[in-house]
N, C-alpha and C positions, 0 to 999 in steps of 0.2 A: 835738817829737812829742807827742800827745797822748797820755791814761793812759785808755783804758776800751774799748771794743770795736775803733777804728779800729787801735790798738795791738798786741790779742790778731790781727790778721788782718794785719798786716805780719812781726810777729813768725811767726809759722807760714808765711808765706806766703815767707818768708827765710829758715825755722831760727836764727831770731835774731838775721842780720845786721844786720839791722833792730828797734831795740826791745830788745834786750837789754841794751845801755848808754842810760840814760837818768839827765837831772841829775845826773851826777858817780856815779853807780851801778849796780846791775845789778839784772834783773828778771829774774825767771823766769813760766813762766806755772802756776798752779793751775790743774785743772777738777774739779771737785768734784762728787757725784749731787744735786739738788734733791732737799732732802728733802721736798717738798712735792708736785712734777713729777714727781720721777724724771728730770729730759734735765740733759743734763750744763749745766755753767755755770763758764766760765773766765775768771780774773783773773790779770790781772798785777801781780805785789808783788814789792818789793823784796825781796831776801835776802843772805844771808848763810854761806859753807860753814862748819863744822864738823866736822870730819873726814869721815868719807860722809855725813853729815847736811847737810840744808839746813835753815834755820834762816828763818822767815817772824814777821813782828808782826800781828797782828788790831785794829790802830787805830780804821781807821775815823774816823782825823783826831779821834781826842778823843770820838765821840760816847760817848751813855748807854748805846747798845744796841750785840751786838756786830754785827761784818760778818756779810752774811749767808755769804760762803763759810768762817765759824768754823760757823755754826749748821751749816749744811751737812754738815761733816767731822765735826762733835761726832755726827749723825745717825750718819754712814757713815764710820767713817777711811780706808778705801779711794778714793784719789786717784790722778789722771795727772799728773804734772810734768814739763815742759817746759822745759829750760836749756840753752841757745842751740839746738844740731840732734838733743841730745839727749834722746831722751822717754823716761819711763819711769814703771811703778808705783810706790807708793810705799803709807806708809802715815804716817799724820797722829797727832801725839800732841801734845798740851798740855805742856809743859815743864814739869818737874817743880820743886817749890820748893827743893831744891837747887842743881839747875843755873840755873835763872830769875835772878838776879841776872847772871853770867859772860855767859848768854846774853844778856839786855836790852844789856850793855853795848858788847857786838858787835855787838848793831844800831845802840844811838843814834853807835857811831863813825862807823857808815856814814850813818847819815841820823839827825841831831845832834835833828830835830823831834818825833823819839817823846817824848822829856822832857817836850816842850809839850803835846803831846796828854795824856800822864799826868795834866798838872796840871787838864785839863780837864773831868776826869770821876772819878767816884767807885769807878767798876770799875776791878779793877786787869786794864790790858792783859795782855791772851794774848799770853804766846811759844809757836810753835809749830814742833816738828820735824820735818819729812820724813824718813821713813827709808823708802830705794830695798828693795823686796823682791823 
């Protein structure tokens, strides 16, 4: 299956049947406000639970700059998250540099390439948490 819009619309169009397992892990979908638009803008990322928290990486496969759905959420933390038929509010926070180690490690078990991407770039990757409100 592919990863970018064809994705977000089987996913939704399934409640996740479709789309929520992908390469050996699981996705949930973001929609975050444009902070430039204003219209919403959804992406599917890998995560990761944490006790009622979900747990997302803002990669961007290694580049310089970040995703634009980090800039997004860094605008407005008010987010809709989508895992599998469950939707729900939420609210978006930057992991804090105590948890960020515990947390980073939780993702690269799930998806071992965050490491690579780190080496990639000079910015240190965003963990970010979802907290349902």
């Amino acid at each position: 299956m592919l990863y970018g819009p064809e994705h977000v619309a089987e996913y939704q169009r399934t409640g996740g049947e479709v789309g929520h397992e992908w390469n050996g892990t699981v996705v949930l979908l973001l929609t975050t406000k444009g902070r430039v638009s204003g219209e919403p803008r959804t992406t599917p990322l890998i995560y990761q639970q944490d006790g009622d928290a979900y747990v997302i990486v803002a990669s961007k496969g290694g580049a310089e700059d970040d995703p634009q759905w980090y800039k997004n959420l860094r605008a407005d933390d008010r987010v809709t998250v989508q895992v599998r038929d469950d939707v729900f509010e939420a609210r978006a926070r930057t992991a804090a540099d105590e948890e960020r180690p515990r947390l980073w490690s939780k993702m690269t078990a799930t998806w071992p390439a965050y490491d690579e991407y780190q080496t990639k770039t000079d910015r240190t990757i965003p963990v970010v948490v979802l907290e349902r409100v």
